[in-house]
C-alpha positions in Angstrom: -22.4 -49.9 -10.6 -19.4 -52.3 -9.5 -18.1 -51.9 -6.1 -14.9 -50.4 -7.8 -17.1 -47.7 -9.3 -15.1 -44.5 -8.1 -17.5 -42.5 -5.6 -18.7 -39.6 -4.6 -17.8 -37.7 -1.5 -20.1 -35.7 0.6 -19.8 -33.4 3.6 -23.7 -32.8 5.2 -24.0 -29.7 7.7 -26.2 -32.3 10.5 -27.4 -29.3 12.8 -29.7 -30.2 16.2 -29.9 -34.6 16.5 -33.4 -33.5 16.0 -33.3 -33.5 12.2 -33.6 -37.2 12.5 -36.8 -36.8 13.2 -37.6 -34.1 10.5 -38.3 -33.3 7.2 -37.0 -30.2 6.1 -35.1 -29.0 3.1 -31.7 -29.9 4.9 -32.8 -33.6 5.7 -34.4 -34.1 1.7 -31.1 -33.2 0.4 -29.7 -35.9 2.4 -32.5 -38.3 1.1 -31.5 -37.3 -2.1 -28.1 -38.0 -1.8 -28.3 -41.4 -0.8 -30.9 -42.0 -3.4 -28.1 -40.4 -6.8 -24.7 -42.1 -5.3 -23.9 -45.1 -7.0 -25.3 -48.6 -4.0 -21.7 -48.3 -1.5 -20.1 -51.1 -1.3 -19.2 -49.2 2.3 -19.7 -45.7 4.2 -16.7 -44.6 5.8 -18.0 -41.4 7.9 -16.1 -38.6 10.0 -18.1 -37.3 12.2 -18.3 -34.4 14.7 -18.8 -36.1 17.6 -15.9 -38.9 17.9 -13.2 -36.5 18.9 -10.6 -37.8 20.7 -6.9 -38.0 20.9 -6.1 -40.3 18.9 -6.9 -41.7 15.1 -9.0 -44.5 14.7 -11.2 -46.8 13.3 -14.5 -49.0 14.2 -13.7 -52.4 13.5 -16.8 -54.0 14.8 -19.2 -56.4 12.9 -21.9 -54.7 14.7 -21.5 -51.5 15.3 -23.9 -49.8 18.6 -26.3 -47.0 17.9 -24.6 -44.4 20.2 -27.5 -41.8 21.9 -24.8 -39.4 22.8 -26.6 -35.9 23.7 -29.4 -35.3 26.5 -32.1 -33.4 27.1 -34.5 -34.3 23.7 -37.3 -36.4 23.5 -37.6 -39.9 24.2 -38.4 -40.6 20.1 -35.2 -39.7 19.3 -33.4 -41.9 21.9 -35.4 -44.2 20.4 -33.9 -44.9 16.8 -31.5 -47.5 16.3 -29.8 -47.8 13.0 -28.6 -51.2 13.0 -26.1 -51.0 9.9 -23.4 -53.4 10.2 -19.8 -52.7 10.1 -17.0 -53.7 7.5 -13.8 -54.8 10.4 -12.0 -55.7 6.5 -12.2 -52.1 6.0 -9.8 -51.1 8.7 -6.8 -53.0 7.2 -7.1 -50.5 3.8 -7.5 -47.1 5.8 -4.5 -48.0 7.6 -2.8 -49.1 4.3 -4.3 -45.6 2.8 -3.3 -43.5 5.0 0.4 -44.6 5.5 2.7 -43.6 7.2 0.2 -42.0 9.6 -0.7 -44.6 12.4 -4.9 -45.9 12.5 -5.8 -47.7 15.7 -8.8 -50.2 15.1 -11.6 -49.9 18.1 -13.1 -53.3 18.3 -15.8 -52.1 21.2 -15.3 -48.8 22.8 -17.4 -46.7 20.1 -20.1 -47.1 17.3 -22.2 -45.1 15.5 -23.0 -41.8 16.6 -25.4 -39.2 16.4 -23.7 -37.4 13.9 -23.4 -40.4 11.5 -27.0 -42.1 12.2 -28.9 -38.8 12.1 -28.3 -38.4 8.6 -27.9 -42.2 7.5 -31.4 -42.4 8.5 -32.4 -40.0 5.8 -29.2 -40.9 3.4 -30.3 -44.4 3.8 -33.1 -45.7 6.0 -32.4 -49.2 5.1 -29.4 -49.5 7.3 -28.1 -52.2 4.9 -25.0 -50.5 3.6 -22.1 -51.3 5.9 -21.0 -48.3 7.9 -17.4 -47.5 9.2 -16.4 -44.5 11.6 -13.1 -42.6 11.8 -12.1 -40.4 14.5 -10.8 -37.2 14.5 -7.8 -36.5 16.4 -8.3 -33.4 18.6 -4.3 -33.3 19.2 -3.6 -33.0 15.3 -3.5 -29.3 13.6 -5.5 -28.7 10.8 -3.5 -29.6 8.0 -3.2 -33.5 9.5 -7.1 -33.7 8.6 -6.8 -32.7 5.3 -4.1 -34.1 4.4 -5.4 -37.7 6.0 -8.9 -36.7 3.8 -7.0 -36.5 0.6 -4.9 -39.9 1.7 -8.4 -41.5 1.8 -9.1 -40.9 -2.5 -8.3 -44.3 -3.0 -11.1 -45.4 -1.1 -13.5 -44.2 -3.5 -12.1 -46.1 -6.3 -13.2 -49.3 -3.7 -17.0 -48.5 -3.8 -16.0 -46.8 -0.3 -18.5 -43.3 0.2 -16.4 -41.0 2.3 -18.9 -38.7 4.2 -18.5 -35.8 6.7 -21.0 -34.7 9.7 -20.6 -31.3 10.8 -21.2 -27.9 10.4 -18.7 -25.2 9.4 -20.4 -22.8 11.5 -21.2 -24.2 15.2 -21.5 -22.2 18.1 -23.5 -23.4 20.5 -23.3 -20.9 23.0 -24.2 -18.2 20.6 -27.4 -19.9 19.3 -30.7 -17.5 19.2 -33.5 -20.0 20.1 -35.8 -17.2 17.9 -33.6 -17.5 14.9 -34.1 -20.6 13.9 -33.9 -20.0 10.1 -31.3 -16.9 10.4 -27.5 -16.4 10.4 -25.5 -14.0 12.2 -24.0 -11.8 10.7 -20.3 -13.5 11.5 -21.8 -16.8 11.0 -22.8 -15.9 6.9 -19.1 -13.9 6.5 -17.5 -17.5 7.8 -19.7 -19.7 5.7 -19.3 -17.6 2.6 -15.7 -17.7 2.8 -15.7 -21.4 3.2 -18.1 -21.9 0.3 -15.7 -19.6 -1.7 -12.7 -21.9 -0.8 -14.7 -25.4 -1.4 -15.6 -24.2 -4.8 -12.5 -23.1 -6.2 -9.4 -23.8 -3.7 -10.2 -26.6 -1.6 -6.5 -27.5 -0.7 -6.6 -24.0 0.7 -9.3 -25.3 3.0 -7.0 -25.1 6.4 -6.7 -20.8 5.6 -10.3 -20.7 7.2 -8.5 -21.3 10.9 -6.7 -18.0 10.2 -9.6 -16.0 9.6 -10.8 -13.0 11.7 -14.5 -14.9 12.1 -12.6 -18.9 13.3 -12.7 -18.3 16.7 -17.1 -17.4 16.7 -17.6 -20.0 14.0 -15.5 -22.7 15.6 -14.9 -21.9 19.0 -14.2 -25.5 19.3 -13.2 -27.3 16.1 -14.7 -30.6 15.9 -18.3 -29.2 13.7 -15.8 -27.8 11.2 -12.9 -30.3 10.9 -15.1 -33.2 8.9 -15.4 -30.7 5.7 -11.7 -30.8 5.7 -11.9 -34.4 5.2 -14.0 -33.6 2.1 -12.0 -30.7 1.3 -9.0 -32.9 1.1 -10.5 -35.3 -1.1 -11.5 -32.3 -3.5 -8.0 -31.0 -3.5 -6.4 -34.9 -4.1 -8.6 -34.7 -7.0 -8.1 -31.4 -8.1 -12.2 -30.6 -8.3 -13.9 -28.0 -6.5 -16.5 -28.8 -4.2 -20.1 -27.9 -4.9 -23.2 -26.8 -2.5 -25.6 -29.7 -2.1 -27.6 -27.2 0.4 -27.3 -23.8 2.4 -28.6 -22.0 5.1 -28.4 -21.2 8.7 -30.1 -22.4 12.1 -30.7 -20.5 15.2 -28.1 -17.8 14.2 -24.7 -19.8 14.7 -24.9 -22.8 12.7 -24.5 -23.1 9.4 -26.0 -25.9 7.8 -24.3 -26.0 4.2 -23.8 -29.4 2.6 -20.7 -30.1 0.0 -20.6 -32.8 -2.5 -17.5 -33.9 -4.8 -18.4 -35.7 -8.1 -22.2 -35.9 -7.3 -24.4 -36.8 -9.3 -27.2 -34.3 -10.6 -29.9 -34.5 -7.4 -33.2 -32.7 -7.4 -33.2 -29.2 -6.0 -34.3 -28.5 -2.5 -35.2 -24.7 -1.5 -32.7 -23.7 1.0 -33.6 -19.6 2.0 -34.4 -18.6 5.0 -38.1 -19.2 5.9 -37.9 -21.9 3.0 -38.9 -25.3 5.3 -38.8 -25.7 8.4 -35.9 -26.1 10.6 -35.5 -28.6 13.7 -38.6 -27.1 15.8 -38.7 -26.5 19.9 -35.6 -27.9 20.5 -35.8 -28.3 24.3 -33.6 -25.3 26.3 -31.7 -28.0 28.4 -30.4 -29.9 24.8 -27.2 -30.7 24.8 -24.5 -31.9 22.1 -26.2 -30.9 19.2 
C-alpha cells in the first residue's frame, strides 16, 4: 500500500490503563487491527484523556510517554512508547478542518495513556509516527462530529484516524466484582450506540439526548472520541461495524468500531469469554 492508500478508521473501547499489560480478547482485537490496516504513513488519535478547552494538535518530533493516572503498578509506569511525531502533520489538520481554528502544542502534552495503551498492542513497534488531537470540552457535541467528518481527507493521505474511549464510562458506578458484566443501563446505552454506528452514524450526537447519557457519560470525554469515528462514517456515508463488545466491572463498555476494515480474525467477546484487566488496585485512578 502507497501512503495515499485511503484508510481505515477505528474507534477502540481502552477500559482500565491496565490492558497494556494484558492479553485479553479486547487487547487481541487491537493486535489485530494494527496487524489488517494497510503500514500508516501516520496515526492521528483522539483520545479520552486530552480534554481541555481548546482544539489542538501535537506538533513535536518526539512526542513524551505521558503516565497520567495513579495508583497501579510500577510495570505499567514503566512502558514508554517512543513513537515519534509527524509536526508536518499539523499544517493539513488545520487545512482539513477549516474554518474551525487548530492550535499546534509544540511541548505541553504527548502521548497519553489512552493512545499508548493500545498502540502497544495496535503496534508494538512504535515506528509509525503518532499525532494527538484534543478534544475541546467547551464544544457541544455536534462540533466533534462534525470536526471527525472534516478529518476524511486524512485518510486518503495514509493518515489512520483512531478513537480511545469507551461509550459507556462511569467510574463511580464500577462493581469491582463485575468485572466481565454490564449494568443493566450500561448494555441499553451501548446497544443503542451500536444501533446508531451501524446504520445512522451522522445521527451519532442523538445519544446525548437519551434517558441512559447522564449514567453512561456522566462526564463526556470516554464517549466523545467515537464521535470522531462516527463522523468519519457519516462523511462517507458507511455504517460503522463492531470490531469487539462487552462490558467491564458493570459501567464500562468496552465496544470497539471500525470503518472500512479489513476482514480481521474473530476474538470471543461474551461475558466470561477472557479475561478482563484483573485486581485493578481500589485507589486507581483515571482509568
Amino acid at each position: 500500500m502507497t501512503a495515499t492508500s485511503r484508510m481505515p478508521a477505528v474507534f477502540l473501547g481502552h477500559g482500565s490503563p491496565m490492558n497494556a499489560l494484558e492479553r485479553n480478547c479486547y487487547t487481541e482485537t487491537w493486535r489485530a487491527v494494527g496487524a489488517a490496516v494497510p503500514r500508516p504513513r501516520a496515526i492521528l488519535m483522539v483520545s479520552a484523556h486530552w480534554y481541555v478547552n481548546a482544539t489542538a494538535v501535537t506538533a513535536m518530533a518526539r512526542p513524551r510517554t505521558i503516565h497520567d493516572f495513579f495508583g497501579f503498578p510500577q510495570a505499567l509506569f514503566d512502558i514508554q512508547y517512543p513513537a515519534p511525531g509527524l509536526p508536518e502533520l499539523v499544517e493539513e489538520i488545520s487545512d482539513a478542518v477549516q474554518p474551525e481554528y487548530v492550535g499546534a502544542d509544540h511541548e505541553g502534552w504527548g502521548l497519553d495513556h489512552g493512545t499508548w495503551s493500545v498502540l502497544v498492542h495496535a503496534f508494538p513497534q512504535a515506528d509509525v509516527p503518532v499525532v494527538q488531537l484534543s478534544i475541546n470540552a467547551a464544544r457541544p457535541a455536534e462540533y466533534h462530529l462534525e470536526l471527525g467528518a472534516r478529518l476524511d481527507v486524512l485518510r486518503d493521505r495514509g493518515v489512520l484516524v483512531m478513537g480511545s474511549g469507551n461509550v459507556v464510562h462511569n467510574l463511580r458506578a464500577m462493581d469491582r466484582h463485575a468485572e466481565d458484566a454490564g449494568f443493566d443501563w450500561a448494555r441499553r446505552f451501548s446497544g443503542k450506540a451500536i444501533e446508531i454506528a451501524g446504520s445512522s452514524p451522522d445521527r451519532a450526537t442523538s445519544l446525548v439526548g437519551d434517558a441512559d447519557f447522564a449514567m453512561a457519560a456522566p462526564t463526556p470525554e470516554h464517549f466523545l472520541p467515537f464521535l470522531y469515528i462516527a463522523g468519519l462514517g457519516a462523511q462517507a456515508r458507511t455504517p460503522l461495524e463492531v470490531l469487539v463488545d462487552g462490558y467491564a466491572y458493570g459501567s464500562l463498555s468496552m465496544t470497539s468500531f471500525g470503518l472500512d476494515m479489513p476482514p480481521i480474525a474473530p476474538v470471543a467477546s461474551s461475558e466470561g469469554a477472557a479475561p478482563l484487566a484483573r485486581g485493578v488496585p481500589p485507589e486507581a485512578s483515571n482509568l
